[in-house]
C-alpha positions as CSV (number, residue, x, y, z in Angstrom):
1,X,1.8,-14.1,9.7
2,X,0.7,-13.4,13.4
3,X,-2.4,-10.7,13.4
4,X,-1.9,-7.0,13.9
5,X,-3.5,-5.9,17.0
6,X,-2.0,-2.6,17.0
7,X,-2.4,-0.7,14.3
8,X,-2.2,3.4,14.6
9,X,-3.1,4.1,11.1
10,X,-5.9,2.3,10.9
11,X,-7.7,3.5,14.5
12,X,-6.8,7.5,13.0
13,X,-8.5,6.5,10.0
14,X,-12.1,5.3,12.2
15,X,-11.4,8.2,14.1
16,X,-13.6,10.9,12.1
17,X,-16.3,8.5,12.3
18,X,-16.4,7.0,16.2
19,X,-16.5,11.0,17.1
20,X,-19.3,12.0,14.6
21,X,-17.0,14.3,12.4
22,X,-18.2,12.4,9.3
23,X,-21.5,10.5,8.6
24,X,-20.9,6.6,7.6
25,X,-23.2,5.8,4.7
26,X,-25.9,4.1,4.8
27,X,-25.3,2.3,1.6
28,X,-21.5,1.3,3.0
29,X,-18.6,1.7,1.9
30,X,-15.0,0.6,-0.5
31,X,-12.0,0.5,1.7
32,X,-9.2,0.0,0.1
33,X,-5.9,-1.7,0.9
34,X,-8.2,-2.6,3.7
35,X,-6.4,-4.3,7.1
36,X,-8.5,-5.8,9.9
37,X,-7.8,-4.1,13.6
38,X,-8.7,-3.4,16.6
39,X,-12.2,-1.6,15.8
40,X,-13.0,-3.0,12.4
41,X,-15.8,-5.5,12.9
42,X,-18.9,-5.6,10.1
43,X,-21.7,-4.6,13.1
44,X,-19.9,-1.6,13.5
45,X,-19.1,-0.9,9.7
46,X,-22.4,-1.6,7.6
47,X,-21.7,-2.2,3.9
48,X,-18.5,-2.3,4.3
49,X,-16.3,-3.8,1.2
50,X,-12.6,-4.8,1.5
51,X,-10.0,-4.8,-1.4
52,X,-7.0,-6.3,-0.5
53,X,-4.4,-8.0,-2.6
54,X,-2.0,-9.5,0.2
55,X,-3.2,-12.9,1.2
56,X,-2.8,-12.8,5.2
57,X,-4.6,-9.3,5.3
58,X,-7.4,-10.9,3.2
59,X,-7.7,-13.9,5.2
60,X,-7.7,-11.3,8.3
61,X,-10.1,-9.5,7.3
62,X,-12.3,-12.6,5.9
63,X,-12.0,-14.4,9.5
64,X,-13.6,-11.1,10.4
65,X,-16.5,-10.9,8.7
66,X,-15.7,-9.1,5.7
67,X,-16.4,-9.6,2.0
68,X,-12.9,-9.3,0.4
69,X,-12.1,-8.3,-3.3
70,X,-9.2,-8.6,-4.7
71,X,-10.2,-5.8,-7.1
72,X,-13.4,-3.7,-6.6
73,X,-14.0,-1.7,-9.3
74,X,-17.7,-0.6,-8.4
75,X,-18.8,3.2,-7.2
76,X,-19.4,4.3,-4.1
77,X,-20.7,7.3,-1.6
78,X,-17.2,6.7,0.7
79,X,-13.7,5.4,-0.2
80,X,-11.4,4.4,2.7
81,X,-7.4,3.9,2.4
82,X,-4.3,3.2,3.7
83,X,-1.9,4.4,1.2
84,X,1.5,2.7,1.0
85,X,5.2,4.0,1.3
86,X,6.1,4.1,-2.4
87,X,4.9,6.9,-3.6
88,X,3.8,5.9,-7.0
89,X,2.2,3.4,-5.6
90,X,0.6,5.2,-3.2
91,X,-0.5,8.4,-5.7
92,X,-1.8,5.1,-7.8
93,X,-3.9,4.4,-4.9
94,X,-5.2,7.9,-3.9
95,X,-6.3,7.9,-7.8
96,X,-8.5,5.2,-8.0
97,X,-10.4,5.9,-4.7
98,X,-11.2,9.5,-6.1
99,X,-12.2,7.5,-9.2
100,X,-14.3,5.2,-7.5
101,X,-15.9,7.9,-5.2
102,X,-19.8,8.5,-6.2
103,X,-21.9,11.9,-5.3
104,X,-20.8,15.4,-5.1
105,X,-20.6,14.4,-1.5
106,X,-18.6,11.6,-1.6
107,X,-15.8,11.4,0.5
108,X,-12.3,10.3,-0.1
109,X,-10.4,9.3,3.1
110,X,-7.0,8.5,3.6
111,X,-5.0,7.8,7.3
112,X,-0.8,7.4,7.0
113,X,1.7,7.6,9.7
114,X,3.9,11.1,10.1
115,X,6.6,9.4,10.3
116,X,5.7,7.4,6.5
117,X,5.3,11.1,4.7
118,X,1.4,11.6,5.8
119,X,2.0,15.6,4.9
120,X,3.1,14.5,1.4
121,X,0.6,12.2,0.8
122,X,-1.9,14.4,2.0
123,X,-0.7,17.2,-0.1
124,X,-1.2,15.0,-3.3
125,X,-4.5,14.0,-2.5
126,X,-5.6,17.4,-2.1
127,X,-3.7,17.6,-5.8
128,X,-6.3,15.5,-7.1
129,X,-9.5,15.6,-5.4
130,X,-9.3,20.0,-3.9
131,X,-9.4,21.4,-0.3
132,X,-8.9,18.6,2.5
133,X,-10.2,18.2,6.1
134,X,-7.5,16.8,8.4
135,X,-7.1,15.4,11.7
136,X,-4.0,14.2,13.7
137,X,-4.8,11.1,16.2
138,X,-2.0,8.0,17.0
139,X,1.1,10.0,15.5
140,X,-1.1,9.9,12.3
141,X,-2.6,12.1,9.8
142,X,-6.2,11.5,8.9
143,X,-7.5,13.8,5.7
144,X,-10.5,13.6,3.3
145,X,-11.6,15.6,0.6
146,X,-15.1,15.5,-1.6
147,X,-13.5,15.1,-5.4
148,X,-17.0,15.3,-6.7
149,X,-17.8,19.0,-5.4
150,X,-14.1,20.8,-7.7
151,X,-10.9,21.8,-7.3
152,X,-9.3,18.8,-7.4
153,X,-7.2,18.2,-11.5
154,X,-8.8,15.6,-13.2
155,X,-6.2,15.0,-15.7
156,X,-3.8,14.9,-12.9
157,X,-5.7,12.4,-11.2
158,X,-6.2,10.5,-14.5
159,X,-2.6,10.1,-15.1
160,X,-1.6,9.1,-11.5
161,X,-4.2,5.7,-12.3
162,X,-1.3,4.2,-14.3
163,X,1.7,5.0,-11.9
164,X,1.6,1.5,-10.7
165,X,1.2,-0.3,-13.9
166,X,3.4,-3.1,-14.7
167,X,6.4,-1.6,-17.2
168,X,9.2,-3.2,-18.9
169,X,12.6,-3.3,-16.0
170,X,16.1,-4.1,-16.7
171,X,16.3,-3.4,-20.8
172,X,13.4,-5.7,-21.4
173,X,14.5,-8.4,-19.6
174,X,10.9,-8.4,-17.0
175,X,7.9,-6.7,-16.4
176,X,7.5,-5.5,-12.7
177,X,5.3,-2.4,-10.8
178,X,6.2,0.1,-8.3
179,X,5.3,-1.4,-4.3
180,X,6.3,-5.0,-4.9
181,X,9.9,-5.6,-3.6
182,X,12.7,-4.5,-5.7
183,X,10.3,-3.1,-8.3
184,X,12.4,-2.1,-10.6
185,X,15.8,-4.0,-9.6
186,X,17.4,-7.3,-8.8
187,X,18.1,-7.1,-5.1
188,X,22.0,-8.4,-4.1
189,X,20.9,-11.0,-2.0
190,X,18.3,-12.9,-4.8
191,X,21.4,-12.4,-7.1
192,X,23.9,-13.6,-4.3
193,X,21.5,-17.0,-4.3
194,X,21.2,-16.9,-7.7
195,X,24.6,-17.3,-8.6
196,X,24.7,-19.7,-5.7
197,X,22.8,-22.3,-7.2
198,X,24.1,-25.4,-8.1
199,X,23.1,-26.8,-11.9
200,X,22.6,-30.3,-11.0
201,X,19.4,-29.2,-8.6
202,X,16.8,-31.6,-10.0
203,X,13.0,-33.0,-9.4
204,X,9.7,-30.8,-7.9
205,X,10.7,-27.3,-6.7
206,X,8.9,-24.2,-4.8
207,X,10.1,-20.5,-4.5
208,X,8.6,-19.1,-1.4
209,X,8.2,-15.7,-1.7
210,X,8.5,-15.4,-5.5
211,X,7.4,-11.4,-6.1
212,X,7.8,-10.7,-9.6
213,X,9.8,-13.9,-10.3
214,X,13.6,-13.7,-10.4
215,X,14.7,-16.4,-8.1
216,X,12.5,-18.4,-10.9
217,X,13.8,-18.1,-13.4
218,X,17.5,-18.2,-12.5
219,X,16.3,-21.6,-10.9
220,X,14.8,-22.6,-14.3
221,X,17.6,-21.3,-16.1
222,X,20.1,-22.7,-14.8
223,X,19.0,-25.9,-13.2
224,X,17.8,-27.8,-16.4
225,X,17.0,-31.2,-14.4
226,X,14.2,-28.8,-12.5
227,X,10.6,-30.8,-13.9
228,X,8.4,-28.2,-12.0
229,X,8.3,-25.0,-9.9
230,X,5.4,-23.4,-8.1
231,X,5.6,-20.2,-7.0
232,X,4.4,-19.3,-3.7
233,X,3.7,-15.1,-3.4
234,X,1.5,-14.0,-0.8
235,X,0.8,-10.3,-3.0
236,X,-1.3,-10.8,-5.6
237,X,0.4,-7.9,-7.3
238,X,3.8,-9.0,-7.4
239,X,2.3,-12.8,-8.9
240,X,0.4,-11.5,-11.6
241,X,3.8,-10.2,-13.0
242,X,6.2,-13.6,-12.0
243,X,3.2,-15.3,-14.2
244,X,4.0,-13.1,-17.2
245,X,7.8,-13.1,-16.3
246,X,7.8,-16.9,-16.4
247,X,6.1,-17.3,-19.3
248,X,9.1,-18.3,-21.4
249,X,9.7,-21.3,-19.6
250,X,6.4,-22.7,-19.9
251,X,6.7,-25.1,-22.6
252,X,9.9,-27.0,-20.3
253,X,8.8,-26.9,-16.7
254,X,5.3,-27.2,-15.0
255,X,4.6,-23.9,-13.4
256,X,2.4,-23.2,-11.1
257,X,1.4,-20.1,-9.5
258,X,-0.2,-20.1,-5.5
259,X,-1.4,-17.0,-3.8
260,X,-0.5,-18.4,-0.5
261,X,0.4,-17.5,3.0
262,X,3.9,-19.3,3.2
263,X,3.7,-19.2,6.8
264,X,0.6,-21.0,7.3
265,X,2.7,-24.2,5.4
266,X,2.8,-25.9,2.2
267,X,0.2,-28.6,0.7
268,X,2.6,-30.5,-1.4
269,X,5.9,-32.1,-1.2
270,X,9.3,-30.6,-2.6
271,X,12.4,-32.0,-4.0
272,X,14.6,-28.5,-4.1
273,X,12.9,-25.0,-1.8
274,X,14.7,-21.8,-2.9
275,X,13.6,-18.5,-0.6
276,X,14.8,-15.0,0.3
277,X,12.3,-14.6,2.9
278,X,10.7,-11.3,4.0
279,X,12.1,-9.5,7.1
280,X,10.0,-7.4,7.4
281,X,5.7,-6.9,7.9
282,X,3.8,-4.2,7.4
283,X,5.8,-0.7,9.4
284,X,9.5,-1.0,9.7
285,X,10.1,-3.0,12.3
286,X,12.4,-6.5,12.1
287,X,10.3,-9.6,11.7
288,X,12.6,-12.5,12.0
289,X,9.6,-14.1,13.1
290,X,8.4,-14.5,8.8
291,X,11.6,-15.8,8.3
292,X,11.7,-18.5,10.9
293,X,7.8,-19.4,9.2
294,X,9.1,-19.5,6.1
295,X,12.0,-22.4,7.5
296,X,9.5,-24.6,9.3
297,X,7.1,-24.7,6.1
298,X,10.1,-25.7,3.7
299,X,11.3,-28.3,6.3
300,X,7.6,-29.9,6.7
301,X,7.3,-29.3,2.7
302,X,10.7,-31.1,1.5
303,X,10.8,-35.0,0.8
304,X,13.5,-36.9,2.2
305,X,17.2,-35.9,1.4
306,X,15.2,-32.7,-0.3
307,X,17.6,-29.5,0.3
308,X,16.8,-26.1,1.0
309,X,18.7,-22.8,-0.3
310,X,18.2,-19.8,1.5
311,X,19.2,-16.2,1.7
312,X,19.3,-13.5,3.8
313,X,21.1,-10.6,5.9
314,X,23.8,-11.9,7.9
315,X,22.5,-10.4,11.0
316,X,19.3,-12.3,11.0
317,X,19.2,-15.2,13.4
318,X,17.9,-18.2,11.3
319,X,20.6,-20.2,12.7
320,X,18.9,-22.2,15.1
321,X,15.8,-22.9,13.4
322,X,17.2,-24.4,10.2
323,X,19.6,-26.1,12.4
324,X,16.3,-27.7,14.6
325,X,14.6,-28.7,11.4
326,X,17.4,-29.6,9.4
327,X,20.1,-32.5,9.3
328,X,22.6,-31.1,7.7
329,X,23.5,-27.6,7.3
330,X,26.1,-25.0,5.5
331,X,26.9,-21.4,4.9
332,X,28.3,-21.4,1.2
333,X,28.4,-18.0,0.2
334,X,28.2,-14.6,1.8
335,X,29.0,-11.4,0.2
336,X,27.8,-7.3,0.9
337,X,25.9,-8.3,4.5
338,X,23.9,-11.2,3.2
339,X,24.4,-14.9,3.6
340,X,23.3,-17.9,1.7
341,X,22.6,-21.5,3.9
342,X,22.1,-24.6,2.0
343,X,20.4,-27.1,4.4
344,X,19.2,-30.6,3.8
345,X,16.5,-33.4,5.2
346,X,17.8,-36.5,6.4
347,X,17.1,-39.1,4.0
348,X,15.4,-41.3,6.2
């Protein structure tokens, strides 16, 4: 995924800082959901510790300088983040950064879009952690509060820590979270290639973006000639559940699970790809862009005569791409906007 250099949220949430509004610590800081961006280099930031769980952020933010956890649960005098869209995700997030904030005069600081709810994100944090400080700058809301000094509900703020937490979905059937896509559905088009698949698929196979599993195990399901399937998922989040989801089918294909940046390619060879690829990157605009990645890594991954099956929204223009990469090529099933393209390697 190409790097963000434009990134409003993050610049509104420096912005307090550059102009001498708040002190940075001496003894650094958590940020978390962290992104790297214009501004965010480690001579300007002492101290500063990154938790990010999506693999091209983290590798963005490791090329610049930064240590990266995947999970920090230390405390600390200032806690940065970018809360996300969902809001039990977000209210998740906004939870553990008052839990993880140190001092009576530690700050909690969070910077969101207007046009992504910032006033009622701001609103809950003030929920949780009493009176905020806020600041507009880049069409963006920038607020902090100091948990630690009252009038902020603990036990509010205690039970928002689990609003993310991976919960039964669909009678039983999976475990998934609120943020990863689809939470807490099967989206039409992984069904649409779902029911797409043909049984006599056989040999080495990859899902490339797995999230909580579902393509997976349909593949596995009903495919029985299927030896082995890694799973590809670039959000740590979302894998951790496709491992617990796949679980049953341990004991008749290898599994393997790769927190991996689809885009930057694949480091083994594949008899059978399956993919609904993301559209879309961080904001709302249309990334065709991930999707056209995602096609060049399955046609550098597959072996010889290997085939492809691929889904997504009729409108997208993967047309040329596959056709570029691929030597044979078919549309054989679309239904409710989305498309499914079976496309195979030449032989030789």
């Amino acid at each position: 995924m190409p790097p963000r250099h434009d990134d409003p949220a993050l610049e509104a949430l420096l912005f307090p800082f550059l102009t001498g509004r708040l002190p940075w610590p001496m003894s650094g800081a958590l940020f978390l959901r962290a992104r790297a961006g214009r501004g965010l280099v480690p001579s300007a930031w002492p101290g500063l510790v990154c938790e990010q769980s999506f693999r091209p952020e983290a590798e963005a933010l490791e090329r610049a300088g930064f240590s990266v956890n995947a999970r920090d649960d230390g405390r600390h005098r200032l806690v940065l983040a970018l809360p996300p869209r969902q809001r039990d995700e977000a209210r998740a997030l906004l939870a553990r950064a008052v839990a993880r904030v140190s001092g009576d005069d530690g700050v909690v600081i969070a910077s969101v879009p207007n046009a992504e709810g910032a006033k009622a994100i701001e609103a809950d944090l003030a929920r949780i952690a009493g009176p905020v400080a806020t600041v507009s700058k880049h069409k963006c809301r920038v607020f902090w509060a100091r948990p630690n000094a009252g009038g902020g509900d603990a036990a509010l703020a205690g039970s928002w820590r689990g609003l993310d937490a991976p919960r039964p979905i669909l009678d039983g059937r999976f475990v998934s979270r609120p943020g990863v896509f689809a939470w807490d559905r099967i989206d039409p088009a992984s069904a649409l290639l779902a029911q797409t698949l043909p049984e006599s698929l056989a040999g080495r196979a990859a899902d490339l973006g797995a999230g909580w599993g579902f393509l997976s195990d349909a593949l596995l399901r009903r495919c029985p000639k299927i030896t082995s399937l890694h799973l590809y998922e670039a959000e740590a989040r979302a894998l951790d559940l496709a491992r617990e989801n796949l679980a049953p089918h341990a004991q008749r294909a290898a599994l393997d699970f790769r927190w991996h940046d689809v885009s930057a390619g694949l480091p083994e060879s594949y008899d059978v790809i399956v993919t609904n690829p993301p559209f879309h990157g961080h904001g709302r605009a249309a990334r065709p862009d991930i999707g056209r990645a995602f096609i060049d890594a399955a046609a550098r991954a597959l072996a010889p005569g290997g085939s492809l099956w691929l889904v997504a929204n009729r409108h997208l223009p993967y047309e040329q791409a596959l056709g570029e990469r691929f030597g044979g090529l078919a549309e054989v099933a679309s239904r409710d906007g989305f498309k499914v393209v079976h496309a195979r390697r030449s032989a030789r």
